[in-house]
N, C-alpha and C positions, 0 to 999 in steps of 0.2 A: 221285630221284637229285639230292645235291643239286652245286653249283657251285664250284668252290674261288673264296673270294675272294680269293685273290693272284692271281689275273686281271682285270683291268680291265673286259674286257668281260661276262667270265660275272655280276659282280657286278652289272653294267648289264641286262643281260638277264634278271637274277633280281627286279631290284627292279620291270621293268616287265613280264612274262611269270609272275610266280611258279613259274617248272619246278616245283621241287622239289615247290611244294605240288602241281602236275598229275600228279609223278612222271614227268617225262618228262626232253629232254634236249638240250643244242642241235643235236645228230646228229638224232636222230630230230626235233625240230622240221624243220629243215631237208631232209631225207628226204619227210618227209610232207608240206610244203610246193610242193618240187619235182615230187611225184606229182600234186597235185591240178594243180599247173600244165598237165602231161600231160595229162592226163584233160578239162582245160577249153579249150585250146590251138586247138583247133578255131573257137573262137570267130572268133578275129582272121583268121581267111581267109572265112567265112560271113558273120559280119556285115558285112563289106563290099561283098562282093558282094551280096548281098539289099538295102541300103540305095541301092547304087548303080544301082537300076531305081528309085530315084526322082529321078535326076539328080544327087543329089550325089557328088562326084568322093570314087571309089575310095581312092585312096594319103590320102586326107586323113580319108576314115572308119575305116582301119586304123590310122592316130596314134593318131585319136582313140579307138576301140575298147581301144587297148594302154594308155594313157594313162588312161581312164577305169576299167577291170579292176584298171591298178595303186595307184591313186588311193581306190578303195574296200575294196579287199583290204586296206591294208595301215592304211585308216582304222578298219573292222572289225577288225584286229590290235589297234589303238592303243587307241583308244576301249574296246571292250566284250570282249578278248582270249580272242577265239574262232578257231578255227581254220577259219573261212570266208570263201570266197574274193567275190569279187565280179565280174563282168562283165555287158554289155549282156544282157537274157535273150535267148531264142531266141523265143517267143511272144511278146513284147512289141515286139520287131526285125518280126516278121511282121503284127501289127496296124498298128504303122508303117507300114509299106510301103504291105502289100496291102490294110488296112482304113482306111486315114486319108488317104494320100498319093496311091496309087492308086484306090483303089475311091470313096474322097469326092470326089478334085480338091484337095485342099488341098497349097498349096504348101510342098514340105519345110521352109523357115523356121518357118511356122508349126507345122506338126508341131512341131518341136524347140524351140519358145518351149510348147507343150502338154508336154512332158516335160519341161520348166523347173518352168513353175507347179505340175504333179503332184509335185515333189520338191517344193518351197517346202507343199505343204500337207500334205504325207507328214512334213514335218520340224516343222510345227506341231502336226501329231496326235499326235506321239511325243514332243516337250517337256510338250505337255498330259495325256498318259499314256492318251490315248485308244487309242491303236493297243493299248498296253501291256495294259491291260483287258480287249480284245476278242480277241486273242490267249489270255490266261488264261481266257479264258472256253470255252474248247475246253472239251470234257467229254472224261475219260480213255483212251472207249474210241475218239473220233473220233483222238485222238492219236497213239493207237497205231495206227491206219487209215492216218493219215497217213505216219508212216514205212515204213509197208508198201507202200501205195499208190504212195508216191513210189520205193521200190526196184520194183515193178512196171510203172511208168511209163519209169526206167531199163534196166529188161531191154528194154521193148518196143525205145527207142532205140540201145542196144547190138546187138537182132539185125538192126534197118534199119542201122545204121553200117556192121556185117559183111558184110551181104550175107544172111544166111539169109533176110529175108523182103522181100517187097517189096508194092508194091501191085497190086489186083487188079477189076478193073469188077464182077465177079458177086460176088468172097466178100469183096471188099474188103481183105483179104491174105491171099498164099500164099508157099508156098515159092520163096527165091532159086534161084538156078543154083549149084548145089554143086559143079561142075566147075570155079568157077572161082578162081585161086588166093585170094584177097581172103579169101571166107570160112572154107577151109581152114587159113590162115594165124592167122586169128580164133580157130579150133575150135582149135587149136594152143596159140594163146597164152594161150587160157583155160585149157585142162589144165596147163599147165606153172604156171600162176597160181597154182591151188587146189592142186597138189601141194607145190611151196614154202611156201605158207604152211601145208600139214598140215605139214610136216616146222619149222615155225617161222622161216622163212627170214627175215633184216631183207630189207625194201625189196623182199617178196615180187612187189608190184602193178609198181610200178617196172622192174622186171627185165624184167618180164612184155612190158610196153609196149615196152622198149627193145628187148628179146630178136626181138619180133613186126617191129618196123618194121626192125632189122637184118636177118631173115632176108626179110622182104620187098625189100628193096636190094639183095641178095645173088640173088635170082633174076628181078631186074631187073623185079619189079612195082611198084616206088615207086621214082621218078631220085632220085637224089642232086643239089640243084641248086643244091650251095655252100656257104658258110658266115655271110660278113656283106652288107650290103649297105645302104646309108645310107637314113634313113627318111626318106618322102616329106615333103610339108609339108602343117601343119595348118592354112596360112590358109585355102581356102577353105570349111571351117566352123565355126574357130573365132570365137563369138561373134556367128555368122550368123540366131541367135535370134531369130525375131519374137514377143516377149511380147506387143505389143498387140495383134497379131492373134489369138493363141491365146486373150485374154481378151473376142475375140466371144460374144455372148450364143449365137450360132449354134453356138458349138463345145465349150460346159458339156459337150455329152454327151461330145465327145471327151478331155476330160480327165477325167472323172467316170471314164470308162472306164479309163483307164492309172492311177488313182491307185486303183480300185478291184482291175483284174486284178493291179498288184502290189503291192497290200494282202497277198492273202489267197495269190498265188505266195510270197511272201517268207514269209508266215506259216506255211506248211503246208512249206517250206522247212527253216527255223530251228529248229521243233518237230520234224520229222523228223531233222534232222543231229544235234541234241542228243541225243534219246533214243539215237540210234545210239552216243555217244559219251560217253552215262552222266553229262550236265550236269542235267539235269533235278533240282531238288530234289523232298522227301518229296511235295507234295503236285503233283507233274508240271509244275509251274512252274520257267520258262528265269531263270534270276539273271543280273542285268546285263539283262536285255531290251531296259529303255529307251536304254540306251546304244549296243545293236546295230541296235534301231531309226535312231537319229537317223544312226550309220554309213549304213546302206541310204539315208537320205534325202539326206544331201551327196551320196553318189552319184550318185542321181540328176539330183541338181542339177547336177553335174559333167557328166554327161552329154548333157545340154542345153545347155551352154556348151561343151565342146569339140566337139557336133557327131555323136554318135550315139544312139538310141533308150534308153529307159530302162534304168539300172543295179541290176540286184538280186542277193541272193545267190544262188549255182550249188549244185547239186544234189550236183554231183561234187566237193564240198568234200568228200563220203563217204569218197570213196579216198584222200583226204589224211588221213583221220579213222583209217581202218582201219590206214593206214601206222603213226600212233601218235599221230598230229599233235591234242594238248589242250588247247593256247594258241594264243594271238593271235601268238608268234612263227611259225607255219606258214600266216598269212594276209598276213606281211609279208614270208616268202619268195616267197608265190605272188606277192605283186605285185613285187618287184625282180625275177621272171623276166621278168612282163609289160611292163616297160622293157628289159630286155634284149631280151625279142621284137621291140621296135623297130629295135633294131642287126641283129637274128641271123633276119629272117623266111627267109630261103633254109632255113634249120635248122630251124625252129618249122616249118616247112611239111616238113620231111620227115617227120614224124609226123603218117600217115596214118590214119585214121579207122576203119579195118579194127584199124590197132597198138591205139586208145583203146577200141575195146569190148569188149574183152576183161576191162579196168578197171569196166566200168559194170554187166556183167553180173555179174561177182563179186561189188560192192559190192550190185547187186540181190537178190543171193540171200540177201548178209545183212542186209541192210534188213527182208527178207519173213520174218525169222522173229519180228517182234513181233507177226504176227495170234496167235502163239502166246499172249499175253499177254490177249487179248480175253475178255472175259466170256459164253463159249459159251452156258450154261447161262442166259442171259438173252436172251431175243431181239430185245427192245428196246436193245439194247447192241449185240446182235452183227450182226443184219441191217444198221442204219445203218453198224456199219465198214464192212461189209463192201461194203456199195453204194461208201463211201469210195473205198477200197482200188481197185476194179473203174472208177469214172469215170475215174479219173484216166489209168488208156492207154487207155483207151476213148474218153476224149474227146482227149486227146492236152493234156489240159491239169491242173496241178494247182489250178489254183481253179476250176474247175468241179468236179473230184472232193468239194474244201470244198463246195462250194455246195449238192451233192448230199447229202452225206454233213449240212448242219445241217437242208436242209428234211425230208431221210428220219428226224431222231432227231426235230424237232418231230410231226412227227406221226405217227410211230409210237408213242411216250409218249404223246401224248395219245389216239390210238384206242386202247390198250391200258390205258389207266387210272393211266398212271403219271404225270401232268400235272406234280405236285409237284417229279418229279425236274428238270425242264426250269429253267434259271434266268431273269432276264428279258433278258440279254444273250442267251442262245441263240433267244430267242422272235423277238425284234430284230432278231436276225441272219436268220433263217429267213426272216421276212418281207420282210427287203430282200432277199435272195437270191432271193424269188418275184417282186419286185416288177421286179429288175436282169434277170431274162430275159422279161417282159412286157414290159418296153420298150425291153431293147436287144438283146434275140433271145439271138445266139449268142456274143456281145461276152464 
């Protein structure tokens, strides 16, 4: 579709987005921009609280959460014009806390000078095209593991959001309480999800979300609790960074660790949301890579200057994908929402988490139909996805499911005779992946 140029802005947004060449549109950019904002929105109420059990003040990690999500979102728009969004991760906010800050003793400056220098070497590895390499060096069928793996990773946390499942001391999870309205509401807004989009509905997902969280307000299970409300202040941790402390010999492994888990989070990310979204060139390789790499690593960066845990791309840039969303204009809407979420959290907080998994599950179901693509008939191919595919909710993490899924092809090819097929990047990889839970467990 293309843009009329006797418009000032369409012409501007064509020279920097190419719609036309994506066939999309600045409707549906926008559309699908505002979806993923939905679907990720959750962030800036979690990550603050979770950061704020390491003592740094609440109202100031929620700035900086909204501030760093919009910062890299719309850097990934700019830079490598992909339709992915960016915020603090959820795993990375949790080894923060509970593996670094709490469970080591180390005091949150330091933390946050350790998510400094993890972006400063994340952005050295992607200018030297390191990262760029070892990403390609995925082999096809772990790729397609990956995008599946990761829509199964999403179904797990769409049914914990809703309520269907929860945890369990003997089976380790079971069945929610289905009595109560949250997941009913959930089950609800899913069907009406998948029905609009059989019938071809624009802003199927979207509808879905809004449709869930208004009839949730409407029966008085989510308050309505306003609309604007002035955003806190970011001094006390803007800039609160202790780099020389983080650059203790005693604390390598702490940042080994964060530049490592969002190495291969980001990687198994990027590779997933692309093939979702049809970018992937002939031979399965992401174009622009190095450029959405060095996006991810200012991120980062950013997010150790303004004061919250590491910034990587979101999963649920999916739903913004599915919406329609095939340029970097729908990663520069997500982040002007995430500035508005500064003015508007009374509002961004009325979209409750029962409304977003309804979004996460639908995008899961279509994520999971790329094991279709897998090389059944070889079992050196298909067992290693499929280990993929399975760590990743199983460990509750997608670079563990990587981790799993390069030592399961190394040595499956090699006990089965097909040594040749393995490259020396993937041997490399295998082996630091053996060597990164020898020494740092479960990190």
């Amino acid at each position: 579709m293309s843009i009329p140029e006797s418009k000032g802005y369409g012409t501007m947004l064509e020279r920097l987005f190419h719609l036309s060449g994506h066939r999309t549109s600045l409707r549906t950019e926008a559309l699908a921009g505002a979806t993923t904002f939905l679907t990720m929105a959750y962030i800036i109420f979690v990550n603050p609280a979770m950061l704020a059990e390491t003592g740094m003040d609440k109202g100031a990690v929620f700035v900086a959460t909204c501030l760093a999500a919009a910062l890299g979102s719309i850097a990934m728009g700019l830079l490598a014009n992909y339709p992915i969004a960016l915020a603090p991760g959820m795993g990375l906010n949790a080894y923060f806390t509970y593996g670094v800050v709490i469970g080591m003793g180390v005091p949150w400056p330091v933390a946050l000078g350790a998510v400094f220098v993890s972006g400063v070497l994340f952005l050295i590895l992607a200018l030297t095209k390191v990262r760029e390499a070892i990403i390609n060096a995925v082999p096809q069928s772990l790729k397609l593991a990956i995008s599946a793996g990761i829509g199964l990773f999403l179904g797990l946390i769409a049914f914990e959001n809703a309520g269907l499942i929860e945890g369990h001391k003997a089976t380790l999870i079971t069945l929610g309480h289905l009595n109560r309205p949250e997941p009913l509401l959930a089950v609800c807004g899913f069907m009406v999800m998948v029905g609009l989009e059989a019938r071809k509905v624009p802003g199927a997902i979207m509808i879905g979300i809004l449709g869930t969280a208004a009839a949730g307000m409407a029966l008085g299970v989510t308050p309505f609790g306003g609309i604007a409300a002035w955003p806190p202040s970011l001094a006390p941790t803007f800039l609160k960074m202790d780099v020389a402390g983080a650059l203790n010999l005693g604390l390598v492994t702490i940042v080994f660790a964060l530049l490592f888990v969002d190495l291969f989070d980001n990687a198994g990310t990027l590779i997933g949301l692309a093939h979702r979204a049809g970018m992937l060139d002939e031979r399965g390789r992401l174009p622009r890579l190095g450029r959405a790499l060095i996006a991810d690593s200012l991120a980062a960066m950013a997010g150790g200057i303004l004061g919250t845990s590491t910034t990587t791309s979101y999963i649920e840039s999916a739903s913004g994908i599915n919406a329609g969303g095939r340029s970097g204009l729908a990663a520069v809407v997500t982040g002007l929402f995430f500035v508005a979420a500064l003015f508007l959290a009374p509002l961004a907080a009325a979209i409750p988490a029962y409304a977003t998994a309804p979004a996460l599950l639908f995008v899961a179901c279509l994520m999971a139909r790329s094991l279709a693509d897998i090389a059944w008939d070889d079992i050196t191919e298909a067992v290693p996805a499929l280990v993929t595919a399975l760590a990743m909710p199983f460990t509750f993490s997608i670079a563990h499911g990587i981790s799993f899924g390069f030592i399961t092809y190394a040595a499956v090819k090699l006990l089965g005779g097909k040594a040749r097929d393995v490259g020396p990047a993937v041997w490399l990889l295998a082996g630091a992946f053996v060597l990164k839970f020898v020494l740092l467990g479960s990190v």
